[in-house]
N, C-alpha and C positions, 0 to 999 in steps of 0.2 A: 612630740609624742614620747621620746626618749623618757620622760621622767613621770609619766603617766603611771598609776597602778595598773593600769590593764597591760601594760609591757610585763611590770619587771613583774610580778607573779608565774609569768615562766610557765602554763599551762596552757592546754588546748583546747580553743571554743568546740562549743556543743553546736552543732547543724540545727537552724531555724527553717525546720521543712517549710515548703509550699504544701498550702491544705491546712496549716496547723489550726487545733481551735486553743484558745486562751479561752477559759473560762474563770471568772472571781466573783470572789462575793455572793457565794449560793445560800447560805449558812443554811444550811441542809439539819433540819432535826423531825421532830418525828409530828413535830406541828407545821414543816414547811417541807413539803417531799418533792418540789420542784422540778429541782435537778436529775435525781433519779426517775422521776418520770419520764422528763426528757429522754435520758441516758438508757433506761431499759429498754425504750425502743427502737434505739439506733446499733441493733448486734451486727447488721447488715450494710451500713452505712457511718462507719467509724473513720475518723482523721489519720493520718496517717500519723501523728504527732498530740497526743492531749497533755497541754501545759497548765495545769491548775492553781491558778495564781493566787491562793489563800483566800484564809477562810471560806473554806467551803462546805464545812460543818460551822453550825453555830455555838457551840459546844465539845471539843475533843482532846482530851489532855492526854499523853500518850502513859503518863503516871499516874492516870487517873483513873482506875479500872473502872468505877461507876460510869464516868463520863463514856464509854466504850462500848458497852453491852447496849446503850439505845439506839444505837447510831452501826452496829452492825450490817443492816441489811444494806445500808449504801458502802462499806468499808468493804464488803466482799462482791460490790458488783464494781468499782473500783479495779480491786484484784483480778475480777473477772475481767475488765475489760486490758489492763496490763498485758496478761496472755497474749493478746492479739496484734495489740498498739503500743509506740513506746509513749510511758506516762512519767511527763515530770509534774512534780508537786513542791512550790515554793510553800514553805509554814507562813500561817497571817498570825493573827491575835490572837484569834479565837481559837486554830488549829495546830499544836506543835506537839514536841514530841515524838512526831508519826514514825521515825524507823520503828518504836517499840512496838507499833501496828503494822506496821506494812513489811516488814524486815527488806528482802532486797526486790521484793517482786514491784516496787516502784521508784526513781529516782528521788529521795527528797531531799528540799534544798531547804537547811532551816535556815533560821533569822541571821546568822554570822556567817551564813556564806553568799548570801545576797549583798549584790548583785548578784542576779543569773549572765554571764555576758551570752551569748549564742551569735553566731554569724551566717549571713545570708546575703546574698548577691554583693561577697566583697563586703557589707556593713555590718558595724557592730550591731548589734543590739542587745541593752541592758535591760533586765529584767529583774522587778525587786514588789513585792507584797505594797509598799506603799508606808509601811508606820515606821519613818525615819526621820531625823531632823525633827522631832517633839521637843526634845527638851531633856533636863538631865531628870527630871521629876518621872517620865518617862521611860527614861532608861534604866531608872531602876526600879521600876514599875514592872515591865517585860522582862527583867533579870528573873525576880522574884517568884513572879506566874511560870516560869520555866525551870524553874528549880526542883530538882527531882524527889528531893526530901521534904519540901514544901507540899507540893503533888501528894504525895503520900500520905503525908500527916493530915491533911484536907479530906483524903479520900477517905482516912478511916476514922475520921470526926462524922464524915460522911454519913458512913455505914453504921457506925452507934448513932445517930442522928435519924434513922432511915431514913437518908437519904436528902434531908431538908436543905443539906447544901448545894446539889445540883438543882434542887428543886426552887430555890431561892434565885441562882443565878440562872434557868431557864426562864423564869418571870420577870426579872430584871430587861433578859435580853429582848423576850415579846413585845416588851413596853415599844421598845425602838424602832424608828420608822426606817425603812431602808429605802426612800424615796425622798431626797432632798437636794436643795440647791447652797453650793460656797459660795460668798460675796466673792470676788474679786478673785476668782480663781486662779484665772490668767496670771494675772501682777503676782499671787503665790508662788507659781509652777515656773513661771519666768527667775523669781529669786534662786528657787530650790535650782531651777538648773544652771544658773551661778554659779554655788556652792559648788554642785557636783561634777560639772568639767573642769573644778581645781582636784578633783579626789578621782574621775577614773576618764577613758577614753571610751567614747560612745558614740553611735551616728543615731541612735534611735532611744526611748529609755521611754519604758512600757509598766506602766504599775496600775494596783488597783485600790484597796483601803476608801477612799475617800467617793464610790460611786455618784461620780457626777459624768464620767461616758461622755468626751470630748476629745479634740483634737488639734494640736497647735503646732506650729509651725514659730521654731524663733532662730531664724539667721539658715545657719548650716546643722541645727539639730530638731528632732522632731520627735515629737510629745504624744501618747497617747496614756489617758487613764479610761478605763476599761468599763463597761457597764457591770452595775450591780445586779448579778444574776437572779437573785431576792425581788431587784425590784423591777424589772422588765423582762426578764427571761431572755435576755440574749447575751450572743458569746463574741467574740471576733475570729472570725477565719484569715489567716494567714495567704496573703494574695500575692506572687513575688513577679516582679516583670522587669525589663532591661529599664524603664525609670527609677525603680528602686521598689520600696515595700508599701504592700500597703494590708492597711488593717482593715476589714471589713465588718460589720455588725450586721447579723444575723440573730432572726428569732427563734429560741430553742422550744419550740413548739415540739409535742410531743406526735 
């Protein structure tokens, strides 16, 4: 473990409560209010721990003033619910930028500091959005879309455009099903985590991007990708016991 990146970075894990919910993949806009239906009526019945594992907006560029103003009503029940609970928020695709929205009243972890590690009964657990290992075609694709002068000069083609650019990539996104199956998932997620016990020390590695909401088991590590809250409406609750962790799915039924 000595030469592990999770040593030599030399910081301290974040507490993986018991109760926690991991919720991904909501892509909350103002043609999918899901989540926030969910979430507006649980003021009385909050986790003690809400980890929001990207894209949870389908749409929200933190340089993007247009992309911001539709998607308000869920950005301040968010906030609202920070007050009470502590809220992390890993950035996905669709959602980054977010300190320029959220300033400190939420934890965000964007795309270069994911890995999330957090620790719970003695085990690691990694925690990361899911769009990693794509490709260099990729990487500098998410470079690009995060680029804060890019963001800008979009937003105010935008705005002389009224608005035909968010309006173009909200129809783009509708198109998209958020209900589907990967071939050979397994044999995927078994490579990936290959790769990635040469790059960090882990006992758990929890992502979401890809909703297909399954769970594997390979040797001494253990796999979960998350359901698509778009397409089933459920979360995972954090369940922790002297066997070790476990991740439960739950329907966020309003």
């Amino acid at each position: 473990m000595s030469h592990k990146k999770l040593l030599t970075s030399n910081f301290q894990l974040l507490t993986l409560k018991d109760g926690a919910w991991l919720i991904a993949d909501a892509h909350y806009a103002h043609y999918n209010t899901a989540l926030y239906d969910f979430l507006s009526c649980k003021d009385e019945d909050l986790p003690p721990q809400l980890i929001l594992m990207g894209d949870i907006f389908d749409l929200l560029f933190g340089n993007a003033p247009n992309s911001i103003e539709p998607n308000l009503k869920m950005v301040d029940l968010l906030k609202s619910i920070a007050k009470k609970v502590e809220v992390i928020y890993l950035e996905g695709n669709h959602d980054f930028g977010l300190k320029t929205i959220f300033g400190d009243s939420i934890k965000i972890v964007p795309r270069t500091k994911q890995p999330l590690f957090m620790s719970a009964n003695s085990k690691v657990v990694a925690l990361h959005h899911g769009d990693m290992m794509q490709g260099i075609g990729y990487e500098i694709y998410t470079a690009l879309i995060r680029n804060r002068w890019i963001d800008r000069v979009l937003n105010t083609i935008d705005s002389l455009r009224d608005g035909k650019i968010i309006d173009w990539l909200e129809r783009y996104n509708r198109q998209k099903k958020p209900c589907y199956s990967i071939d050979s998932f397994e044999n995927i997620v078994s490579q990936r985590l290959d790769i990635l016990e040469q790059k960090f020390e882990f006992d758990y590695w929890v992502e979401g991007h890809f909703h297909q909401n399954v769970q594997y088991n390979f040797n001494e590590k253990k796999y979960c990708n998350l359901p698509a809250f778009a397409c089933c409406q459920s979360y995972i609750v954090v369940k922790l016991s002297e066997s070790g962790i476990n991740f439960i799915e739950k329907k966020g039924s309003p």
